[in-house]
Residue frames as qw, qx, qy, qz and C-alpha x, y, z in Angstrom:
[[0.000, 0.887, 0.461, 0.000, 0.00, 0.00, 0.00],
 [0.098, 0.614, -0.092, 0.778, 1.08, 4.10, -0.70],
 [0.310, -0.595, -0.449, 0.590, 1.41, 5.51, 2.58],
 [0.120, 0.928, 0.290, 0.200, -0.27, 9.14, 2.00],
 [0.012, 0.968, -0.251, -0.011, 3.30, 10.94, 3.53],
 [0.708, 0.516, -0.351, 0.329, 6.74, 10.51, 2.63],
 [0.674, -0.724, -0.024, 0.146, 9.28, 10.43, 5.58],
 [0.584, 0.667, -0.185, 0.424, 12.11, 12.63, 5.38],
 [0.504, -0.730, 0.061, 0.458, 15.21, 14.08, 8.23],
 [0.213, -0.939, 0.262, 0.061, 17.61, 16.26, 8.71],
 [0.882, 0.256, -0.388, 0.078, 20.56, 14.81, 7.99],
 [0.017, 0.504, -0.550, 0.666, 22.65, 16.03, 10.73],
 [0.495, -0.523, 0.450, -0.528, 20.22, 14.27, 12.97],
 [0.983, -0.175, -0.054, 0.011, 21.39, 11.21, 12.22],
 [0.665, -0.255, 0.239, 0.659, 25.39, 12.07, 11.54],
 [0.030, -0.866, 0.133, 0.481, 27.14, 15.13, 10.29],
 [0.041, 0.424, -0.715, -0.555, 28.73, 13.19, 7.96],
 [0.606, 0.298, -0.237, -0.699, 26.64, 12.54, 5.02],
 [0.421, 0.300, -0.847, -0.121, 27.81, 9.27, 4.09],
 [0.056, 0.020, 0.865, -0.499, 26.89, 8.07, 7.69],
 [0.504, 0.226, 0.205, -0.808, 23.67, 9.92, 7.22],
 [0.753, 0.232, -0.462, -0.406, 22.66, 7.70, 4.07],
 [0.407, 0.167, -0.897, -0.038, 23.98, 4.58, 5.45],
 [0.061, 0.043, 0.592, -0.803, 21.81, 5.00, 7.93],
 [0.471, 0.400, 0.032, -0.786, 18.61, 6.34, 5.96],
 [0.245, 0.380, -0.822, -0.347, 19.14, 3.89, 3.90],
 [0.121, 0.017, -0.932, 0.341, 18.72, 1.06, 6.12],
 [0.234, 0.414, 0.535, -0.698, 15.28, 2.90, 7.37],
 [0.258, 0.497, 0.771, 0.304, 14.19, 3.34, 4.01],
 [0.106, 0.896, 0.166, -0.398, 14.58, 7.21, 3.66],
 [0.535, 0.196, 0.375, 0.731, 15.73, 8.68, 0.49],
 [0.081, -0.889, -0.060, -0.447, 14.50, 12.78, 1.27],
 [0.614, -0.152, -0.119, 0.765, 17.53, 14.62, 2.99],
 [0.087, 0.975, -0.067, 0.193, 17.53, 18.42, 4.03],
 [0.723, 0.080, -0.323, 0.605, 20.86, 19.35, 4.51],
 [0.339, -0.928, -0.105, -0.114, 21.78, 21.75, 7.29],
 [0.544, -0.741, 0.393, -0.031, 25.02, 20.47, 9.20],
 [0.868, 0.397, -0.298, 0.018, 27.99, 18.67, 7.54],
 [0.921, -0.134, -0.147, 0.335, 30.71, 17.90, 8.39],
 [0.551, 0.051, -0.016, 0.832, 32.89, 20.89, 7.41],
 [0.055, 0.043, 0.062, -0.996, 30.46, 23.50, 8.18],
 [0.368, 0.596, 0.564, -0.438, 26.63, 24.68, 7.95],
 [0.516, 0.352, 0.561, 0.543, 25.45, 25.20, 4.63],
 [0.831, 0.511, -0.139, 0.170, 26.41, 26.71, 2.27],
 [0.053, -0.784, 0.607, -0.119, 30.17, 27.39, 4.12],
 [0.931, -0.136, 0.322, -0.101, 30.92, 23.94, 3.18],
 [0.521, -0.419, 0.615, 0.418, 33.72, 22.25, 1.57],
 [0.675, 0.344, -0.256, -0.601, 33.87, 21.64, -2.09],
 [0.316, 0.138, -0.938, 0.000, 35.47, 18.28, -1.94],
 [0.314, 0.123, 0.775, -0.535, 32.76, 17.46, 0.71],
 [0.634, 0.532, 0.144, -0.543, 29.74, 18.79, -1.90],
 [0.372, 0.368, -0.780, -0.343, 31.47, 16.66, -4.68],
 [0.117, 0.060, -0.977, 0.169, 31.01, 13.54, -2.33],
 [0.317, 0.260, 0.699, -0.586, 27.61, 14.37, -1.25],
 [0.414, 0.467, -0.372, -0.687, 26.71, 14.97, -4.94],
 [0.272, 0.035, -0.957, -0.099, 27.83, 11.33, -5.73],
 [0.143, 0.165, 0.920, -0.327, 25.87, 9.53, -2.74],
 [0.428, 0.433, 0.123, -0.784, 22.78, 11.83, -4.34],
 [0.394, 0.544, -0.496, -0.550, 23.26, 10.59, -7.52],
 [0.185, 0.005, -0.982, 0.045, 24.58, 6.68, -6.70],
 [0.014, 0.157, 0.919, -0.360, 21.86, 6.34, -4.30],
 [0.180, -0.611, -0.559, -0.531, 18.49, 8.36, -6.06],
 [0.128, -0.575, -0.552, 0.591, 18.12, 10.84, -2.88],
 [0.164, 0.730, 0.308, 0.588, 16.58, 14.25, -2.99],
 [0.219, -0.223, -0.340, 0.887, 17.51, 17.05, -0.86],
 [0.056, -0.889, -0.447, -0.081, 14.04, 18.63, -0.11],
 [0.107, -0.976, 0.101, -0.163, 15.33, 21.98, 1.57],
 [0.591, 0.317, -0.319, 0.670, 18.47, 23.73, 2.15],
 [0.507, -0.769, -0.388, -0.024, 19.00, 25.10, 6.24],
 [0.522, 0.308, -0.274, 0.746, 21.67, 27.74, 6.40],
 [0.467, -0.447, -0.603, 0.467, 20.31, 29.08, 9.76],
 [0.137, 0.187, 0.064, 0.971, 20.14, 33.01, 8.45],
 [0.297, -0.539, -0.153, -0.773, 17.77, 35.63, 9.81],
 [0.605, -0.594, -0.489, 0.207, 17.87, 34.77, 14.06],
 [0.495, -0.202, -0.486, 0.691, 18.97, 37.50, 14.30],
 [0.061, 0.709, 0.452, -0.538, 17.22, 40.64, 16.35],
 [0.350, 0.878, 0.281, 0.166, 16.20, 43.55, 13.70],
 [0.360, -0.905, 0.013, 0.227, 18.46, 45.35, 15.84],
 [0.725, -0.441, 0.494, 0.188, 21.19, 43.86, 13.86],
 [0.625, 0.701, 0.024, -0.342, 21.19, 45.26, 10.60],
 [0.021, -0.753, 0.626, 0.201, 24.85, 44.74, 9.72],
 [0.328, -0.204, 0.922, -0.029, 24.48, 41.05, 10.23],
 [0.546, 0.336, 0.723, -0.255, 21.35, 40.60, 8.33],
 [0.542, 0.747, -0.162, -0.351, 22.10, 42.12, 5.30],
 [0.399, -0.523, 0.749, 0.080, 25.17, 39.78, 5.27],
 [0.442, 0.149, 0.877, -0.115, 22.77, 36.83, 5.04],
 [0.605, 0.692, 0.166, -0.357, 20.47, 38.70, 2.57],
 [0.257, 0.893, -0.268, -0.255, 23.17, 39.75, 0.58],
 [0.043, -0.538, 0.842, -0.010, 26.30, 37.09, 1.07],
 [0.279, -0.114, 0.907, -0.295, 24.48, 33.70, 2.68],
 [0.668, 0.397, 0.409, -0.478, 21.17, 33.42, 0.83],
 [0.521, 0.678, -0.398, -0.332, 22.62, 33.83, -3.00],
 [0.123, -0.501, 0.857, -0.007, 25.11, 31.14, -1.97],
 [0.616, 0.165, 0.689, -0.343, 22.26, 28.85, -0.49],
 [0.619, 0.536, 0.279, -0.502, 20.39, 29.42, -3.37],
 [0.413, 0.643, -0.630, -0.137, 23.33, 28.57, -5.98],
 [0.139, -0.075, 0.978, -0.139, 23.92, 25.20, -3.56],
 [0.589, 0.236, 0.608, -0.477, 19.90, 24.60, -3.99],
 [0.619, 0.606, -0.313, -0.389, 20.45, 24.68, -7.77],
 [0.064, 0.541, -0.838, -0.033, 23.21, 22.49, -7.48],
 [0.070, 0.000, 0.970, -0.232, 21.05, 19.84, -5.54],
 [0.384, -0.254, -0.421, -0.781, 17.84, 20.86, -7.34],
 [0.083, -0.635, -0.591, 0.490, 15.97, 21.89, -4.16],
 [0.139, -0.678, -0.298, -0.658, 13.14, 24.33, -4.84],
 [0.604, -0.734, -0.298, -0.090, 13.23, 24.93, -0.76],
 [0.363, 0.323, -0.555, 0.675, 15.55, 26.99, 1.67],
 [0.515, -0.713, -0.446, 0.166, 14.36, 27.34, 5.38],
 [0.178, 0.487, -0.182, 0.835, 14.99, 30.70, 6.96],
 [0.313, -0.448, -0.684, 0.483, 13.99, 32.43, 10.47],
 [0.059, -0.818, -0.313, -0.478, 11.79, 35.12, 11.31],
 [0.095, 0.635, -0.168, 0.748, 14.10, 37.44, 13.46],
 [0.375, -0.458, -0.623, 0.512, 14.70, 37.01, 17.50],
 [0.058, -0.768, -0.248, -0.587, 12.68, 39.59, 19.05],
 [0.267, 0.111, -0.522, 0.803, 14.32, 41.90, 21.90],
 [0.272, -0.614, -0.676, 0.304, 12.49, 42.70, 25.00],
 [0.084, 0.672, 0.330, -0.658, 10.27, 45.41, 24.80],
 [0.223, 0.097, 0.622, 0.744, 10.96, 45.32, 20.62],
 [0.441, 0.351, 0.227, -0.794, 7.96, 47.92, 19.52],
 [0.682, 0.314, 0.646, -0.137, 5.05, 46.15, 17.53],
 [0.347, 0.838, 0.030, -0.421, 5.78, 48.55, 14.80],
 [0.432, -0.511, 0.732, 0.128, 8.91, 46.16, 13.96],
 [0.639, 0.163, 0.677, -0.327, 6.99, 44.05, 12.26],
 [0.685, 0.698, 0.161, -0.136, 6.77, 45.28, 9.24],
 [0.101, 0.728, -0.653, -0.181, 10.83, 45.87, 9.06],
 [0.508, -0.015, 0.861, 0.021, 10.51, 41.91, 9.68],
 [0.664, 0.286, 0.659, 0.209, 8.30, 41.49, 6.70],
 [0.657, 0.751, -0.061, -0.040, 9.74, 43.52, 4.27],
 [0.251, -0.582, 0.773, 0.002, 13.08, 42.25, 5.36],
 [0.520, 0.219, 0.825, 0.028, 11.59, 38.40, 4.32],
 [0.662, 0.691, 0.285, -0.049, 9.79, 39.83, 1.04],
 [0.218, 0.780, -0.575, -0.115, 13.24, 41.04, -0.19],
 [0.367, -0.340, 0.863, 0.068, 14.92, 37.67, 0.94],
 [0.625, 0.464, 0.628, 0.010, 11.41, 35.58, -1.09],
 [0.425, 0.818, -0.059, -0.384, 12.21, 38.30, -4.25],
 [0.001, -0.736, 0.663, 0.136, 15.74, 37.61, -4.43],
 [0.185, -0.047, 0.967, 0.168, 15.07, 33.27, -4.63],
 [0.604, 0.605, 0.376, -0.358, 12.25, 33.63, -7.13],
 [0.454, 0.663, -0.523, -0.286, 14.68, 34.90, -9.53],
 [0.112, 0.456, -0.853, -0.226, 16.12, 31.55, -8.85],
 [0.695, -0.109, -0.614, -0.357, 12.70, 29.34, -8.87],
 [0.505, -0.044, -0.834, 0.217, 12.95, 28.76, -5.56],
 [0.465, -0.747, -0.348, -0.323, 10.53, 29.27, -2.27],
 [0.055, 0.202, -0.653, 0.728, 11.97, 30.57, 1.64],
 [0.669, -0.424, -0.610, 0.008, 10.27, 28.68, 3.93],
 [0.155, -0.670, 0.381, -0.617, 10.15, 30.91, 7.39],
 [0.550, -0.151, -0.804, 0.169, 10.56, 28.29, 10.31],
 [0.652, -0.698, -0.146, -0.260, 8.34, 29.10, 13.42],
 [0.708, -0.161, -0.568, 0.387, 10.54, 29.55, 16.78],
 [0.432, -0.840, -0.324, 0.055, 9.75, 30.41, 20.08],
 [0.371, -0.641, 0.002, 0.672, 11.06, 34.07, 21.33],
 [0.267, -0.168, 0.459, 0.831, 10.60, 35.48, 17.46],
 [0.294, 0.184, -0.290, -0.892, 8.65, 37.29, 15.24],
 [0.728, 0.136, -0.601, -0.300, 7.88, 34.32, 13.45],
 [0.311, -0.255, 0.842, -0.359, 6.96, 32.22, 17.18],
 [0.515, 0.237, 0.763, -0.311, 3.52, 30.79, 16.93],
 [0.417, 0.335, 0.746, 0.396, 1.40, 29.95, 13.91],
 [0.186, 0.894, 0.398, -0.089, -1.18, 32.94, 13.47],
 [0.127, -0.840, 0.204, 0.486, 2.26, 35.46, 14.05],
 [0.342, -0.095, 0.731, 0.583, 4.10, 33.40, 10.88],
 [0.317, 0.494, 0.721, 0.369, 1.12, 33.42, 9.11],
 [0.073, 0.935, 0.250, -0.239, 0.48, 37.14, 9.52],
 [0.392, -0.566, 0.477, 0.546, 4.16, 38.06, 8.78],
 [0.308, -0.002, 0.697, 0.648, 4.12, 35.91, 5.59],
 [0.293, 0.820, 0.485, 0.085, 0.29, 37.62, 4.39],
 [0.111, 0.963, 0.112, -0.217, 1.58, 40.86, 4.35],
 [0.112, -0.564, 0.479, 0.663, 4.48, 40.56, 2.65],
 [0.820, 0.464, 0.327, -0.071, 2.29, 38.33, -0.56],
 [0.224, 0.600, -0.671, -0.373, 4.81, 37.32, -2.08],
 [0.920, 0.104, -0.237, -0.294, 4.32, 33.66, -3.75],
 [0.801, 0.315, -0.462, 0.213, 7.76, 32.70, -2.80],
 [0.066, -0.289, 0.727, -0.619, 7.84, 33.10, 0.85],
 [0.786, -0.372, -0.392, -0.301, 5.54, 30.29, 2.74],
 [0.646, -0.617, 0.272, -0.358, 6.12, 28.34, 6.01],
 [0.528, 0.139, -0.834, 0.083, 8.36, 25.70, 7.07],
 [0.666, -0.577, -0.225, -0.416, 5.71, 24.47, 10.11],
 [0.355, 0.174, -0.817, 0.418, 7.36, 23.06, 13.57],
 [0.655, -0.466, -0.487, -0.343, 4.49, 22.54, 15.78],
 [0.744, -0.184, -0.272, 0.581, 7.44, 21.75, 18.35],
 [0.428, -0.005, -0.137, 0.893, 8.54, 25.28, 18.27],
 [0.180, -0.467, -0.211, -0.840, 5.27, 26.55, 18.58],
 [0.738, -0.318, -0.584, 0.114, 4.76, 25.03, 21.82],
 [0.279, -0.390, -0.272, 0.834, 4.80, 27.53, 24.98],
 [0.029, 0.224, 0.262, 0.938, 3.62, 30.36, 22.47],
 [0.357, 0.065, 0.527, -0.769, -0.39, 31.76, 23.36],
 [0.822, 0.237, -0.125, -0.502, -1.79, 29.29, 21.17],
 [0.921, 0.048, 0.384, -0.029, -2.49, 24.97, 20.92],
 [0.072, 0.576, -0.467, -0.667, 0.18, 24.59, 18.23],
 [0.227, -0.259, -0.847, -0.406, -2.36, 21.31, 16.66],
 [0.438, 0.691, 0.572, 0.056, -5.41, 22.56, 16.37],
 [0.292, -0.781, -0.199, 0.514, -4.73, 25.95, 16.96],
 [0.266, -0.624, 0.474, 0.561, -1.60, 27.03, 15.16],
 [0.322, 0.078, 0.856, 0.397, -1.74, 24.81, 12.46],
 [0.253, 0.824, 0.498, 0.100, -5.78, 25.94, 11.34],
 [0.179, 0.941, -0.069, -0.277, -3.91, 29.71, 10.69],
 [0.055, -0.679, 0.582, 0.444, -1.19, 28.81, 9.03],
 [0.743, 0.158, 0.639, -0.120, -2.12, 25.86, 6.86],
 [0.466, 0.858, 0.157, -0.149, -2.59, 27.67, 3.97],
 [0.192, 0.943, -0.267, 0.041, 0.74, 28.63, 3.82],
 [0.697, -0.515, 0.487, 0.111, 2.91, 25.92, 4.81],
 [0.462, 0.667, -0.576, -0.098, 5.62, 24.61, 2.34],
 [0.624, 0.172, -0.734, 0.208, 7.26, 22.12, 4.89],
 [0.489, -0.710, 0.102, -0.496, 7.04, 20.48, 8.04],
 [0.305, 0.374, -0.793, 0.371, 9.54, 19.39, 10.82],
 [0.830, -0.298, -0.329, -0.338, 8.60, 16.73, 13.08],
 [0.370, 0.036, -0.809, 0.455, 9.94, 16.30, 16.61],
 [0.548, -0.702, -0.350, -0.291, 7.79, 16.66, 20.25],
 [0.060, -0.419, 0.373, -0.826, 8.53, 18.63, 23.56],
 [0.506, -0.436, -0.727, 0.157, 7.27, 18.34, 27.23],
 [0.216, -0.815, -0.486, 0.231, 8.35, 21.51, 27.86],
 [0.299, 0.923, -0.037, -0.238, 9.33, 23.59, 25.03],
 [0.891, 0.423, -0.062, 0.152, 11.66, 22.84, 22.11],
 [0.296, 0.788, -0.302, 0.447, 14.47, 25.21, 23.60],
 [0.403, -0.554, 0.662, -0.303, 14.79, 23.46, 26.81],
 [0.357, -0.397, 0.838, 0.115, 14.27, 19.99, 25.99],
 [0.527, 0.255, -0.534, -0.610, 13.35, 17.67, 22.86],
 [0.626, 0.083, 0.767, -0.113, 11.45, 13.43, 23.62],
 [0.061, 0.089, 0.914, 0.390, 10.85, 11.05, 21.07],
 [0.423, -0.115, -0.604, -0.666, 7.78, 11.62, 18.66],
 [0.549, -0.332, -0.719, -0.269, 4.66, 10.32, 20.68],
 [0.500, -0.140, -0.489, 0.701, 6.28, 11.66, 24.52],
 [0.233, -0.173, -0.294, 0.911, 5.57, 14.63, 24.56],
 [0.351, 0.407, 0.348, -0.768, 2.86, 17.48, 24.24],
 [0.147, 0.378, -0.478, -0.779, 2.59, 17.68, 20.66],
 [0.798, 0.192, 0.466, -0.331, -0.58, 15.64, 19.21],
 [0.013, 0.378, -0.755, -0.536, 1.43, 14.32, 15.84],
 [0.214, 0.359, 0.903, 0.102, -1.49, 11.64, 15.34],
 [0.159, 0.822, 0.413, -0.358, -4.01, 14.39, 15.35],
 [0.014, -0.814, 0.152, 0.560, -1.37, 16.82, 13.23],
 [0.191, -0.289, 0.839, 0.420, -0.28, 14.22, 10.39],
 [0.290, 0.593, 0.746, -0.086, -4.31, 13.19, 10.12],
 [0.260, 0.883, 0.124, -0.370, -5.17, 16.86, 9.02],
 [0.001, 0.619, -0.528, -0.582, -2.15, 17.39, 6.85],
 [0.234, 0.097, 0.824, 0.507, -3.25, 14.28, 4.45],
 [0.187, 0.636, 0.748, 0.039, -6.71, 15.55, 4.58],
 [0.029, 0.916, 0.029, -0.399, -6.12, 18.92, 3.96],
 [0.826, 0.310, 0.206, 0.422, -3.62, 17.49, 1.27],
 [0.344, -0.897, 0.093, 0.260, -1.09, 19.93, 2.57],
 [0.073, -0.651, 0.737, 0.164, 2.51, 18.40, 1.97],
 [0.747, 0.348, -0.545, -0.157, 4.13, 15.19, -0.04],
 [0.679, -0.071, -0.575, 0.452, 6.32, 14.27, 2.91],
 [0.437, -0.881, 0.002, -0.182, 7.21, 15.51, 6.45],
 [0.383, 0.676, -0.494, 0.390, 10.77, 16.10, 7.61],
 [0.813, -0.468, -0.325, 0.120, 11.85, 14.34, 11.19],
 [0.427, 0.626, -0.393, 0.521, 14.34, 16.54, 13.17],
 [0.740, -0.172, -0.631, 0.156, 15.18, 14.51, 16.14],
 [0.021, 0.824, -0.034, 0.565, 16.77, 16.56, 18.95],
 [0.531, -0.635, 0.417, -0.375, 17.64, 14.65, 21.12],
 [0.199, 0.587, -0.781, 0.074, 20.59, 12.52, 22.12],
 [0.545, -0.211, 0.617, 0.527, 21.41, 9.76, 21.19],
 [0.440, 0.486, -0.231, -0.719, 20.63, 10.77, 17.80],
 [0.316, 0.105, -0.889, -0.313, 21.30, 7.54, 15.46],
 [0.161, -0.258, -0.896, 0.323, 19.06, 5.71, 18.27],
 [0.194, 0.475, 0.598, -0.616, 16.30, 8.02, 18.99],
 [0.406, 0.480, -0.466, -0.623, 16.25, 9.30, 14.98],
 [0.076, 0.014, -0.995, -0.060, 15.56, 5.32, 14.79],
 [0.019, 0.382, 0.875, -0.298, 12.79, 5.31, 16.92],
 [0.280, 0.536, 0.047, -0.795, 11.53, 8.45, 15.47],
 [0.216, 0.177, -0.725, -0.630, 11.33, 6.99, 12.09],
 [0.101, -0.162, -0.982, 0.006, 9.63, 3.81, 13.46],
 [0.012, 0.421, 0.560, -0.713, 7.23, 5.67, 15.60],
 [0.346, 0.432, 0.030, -0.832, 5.87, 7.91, 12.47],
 [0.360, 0.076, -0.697, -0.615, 5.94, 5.44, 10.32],
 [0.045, 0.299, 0.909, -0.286, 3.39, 3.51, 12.57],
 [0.121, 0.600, 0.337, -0.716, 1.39, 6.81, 12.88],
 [0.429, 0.453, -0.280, -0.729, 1.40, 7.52, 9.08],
 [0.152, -0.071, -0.944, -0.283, 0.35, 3.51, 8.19],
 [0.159, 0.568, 0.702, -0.400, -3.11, 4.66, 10.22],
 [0.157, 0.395, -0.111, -0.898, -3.43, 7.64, 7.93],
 [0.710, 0.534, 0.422, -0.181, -6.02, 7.18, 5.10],
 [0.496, -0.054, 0.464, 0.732, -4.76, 7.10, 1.52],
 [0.185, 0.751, -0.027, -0.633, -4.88, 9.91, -0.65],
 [0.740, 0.448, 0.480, 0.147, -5.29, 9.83, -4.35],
 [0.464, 0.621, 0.026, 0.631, -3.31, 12.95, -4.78],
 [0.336, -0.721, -0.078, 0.601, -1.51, 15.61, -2.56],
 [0.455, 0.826, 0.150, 0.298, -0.80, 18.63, -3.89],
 [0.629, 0.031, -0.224, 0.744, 2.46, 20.63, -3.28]]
């Protein structure tokens, strides 16, 4: 039988080094890879002799590198110097590595926000993100903003306001339910019904008591994932869903994560089509 989602990680959360990653993924029967962490750096400040080798294993082994995760835009507004950097230096790069590994997907952040930061901010946040979505259109490709707690971009409704008002087609969501946890909203139902609409990708780990202090195995913790994986086939949301473990051991608990969703997505109903 089709299972109605694909199952994809992080590769970093099984091993910085690719190679490990796949032999690994392999074994589990994943072939969707976001890269974030290698070995010689965070993308794109990676080796080339590394990107040669990870090219191969792509190539030998039929993977796909859904999204590219070069960690740009945490920082405060306040920080202009540093964020034009990333606009200007770190995105183009990305976005030249996402060609490379034909991804249509980078993952960005939506700006730590400083105590007492005026509401009026906001909008420097999204037209700060509609430049970054302008600039990967020209190359065909979407910024995904990633929900996380203590930012602009914390809880669903704030992402999904952020990314309406800048309408651009090529900024959407990269969802974490996980990191919307603590915020002033449920992040399944809650979060999820405002931002649906707009999601691109979603990462999949679970909290007890907020991603930033500590991460459990899929099924542990607050996060309803049965309840959040049900709506996403029926709402025919996403192709796949991304696992980013977070907790240590990794190889082991990125194990049991796999196992764990794939249980959870063999209850799902099938779908005769998802749309991207």
């Amino acid at each position: 039988m089709t299972h109605p989602l694909a199952l994809g990680i992080v590769s970093d959360e099984i091993s910085p080094d690719f190679s490990e990653a796949v032999r690994y993924g392999n074994a589990w029967g994943i072939s969707l890879y976001e890269l974030r962490v290698l070995r010689s750096g965070r993308v794109p400040q990676v080796d080339p002799v590394e990107l040669e080798e990870i090219q191969t294993l792509v190539t030998h082994h039929h993977l796909t590198i859904s999204a590219l995760s070069p960690g740009i835009f945490k920082h405060p507004l306040s920080k202009k110097h540093e964020l034009e950097r990333e606009l200007t230096e770190i995105l183009p790069r990305t976005l030249d590595l996402a060609g490379r590994f034909n991804s249509r997907l980078v993952i960005v952040f939506g700006f730590r926000r400083e105590v007492d930061e005026p509401a009026e901010n906001r909008k420097r946040a999204t037209d700060f993100l509609r430049r970054a979505a302008e600039r990967a259109a020209r190359d065909g490709v979407t910024v995904a903003v990633e929900n996380e707690p203590g930012f602009w971009c914390d809880s669903g409704a704030n992402t999904a306001g952020i990314i309406e008002a800048a309408n651009i087609p090529s900024l959407r969501a990269n969802w974490d339910p996980c990191n919307g946890y603590g915020t002033a909203e449920i992040p399944f139902p809650d979060g999820y019904e405002a931002i649906k609409h707009l999601i691109a990708n979603v990462h999949v780990k679970d909290t007890k008591k907020g991603s930033l202090i500590e991460c459990v195995p899929v099924g542990e913790g607050a996060i309803d994932w049965r309840g959040q994986l049900h709506a996403l086939v029926q709402d025919r949301i996403v192709k796949h869903v991304t696992l980013e473990t977070h907790c240590l051991p990794l190889i082991e608990n990125s194990k049991r994560n796999v196992n764990i969703l794939r249980s959870y997505i063999s209850e799902l109903p099938v779908q005769h089509k998802v749309s991207s």
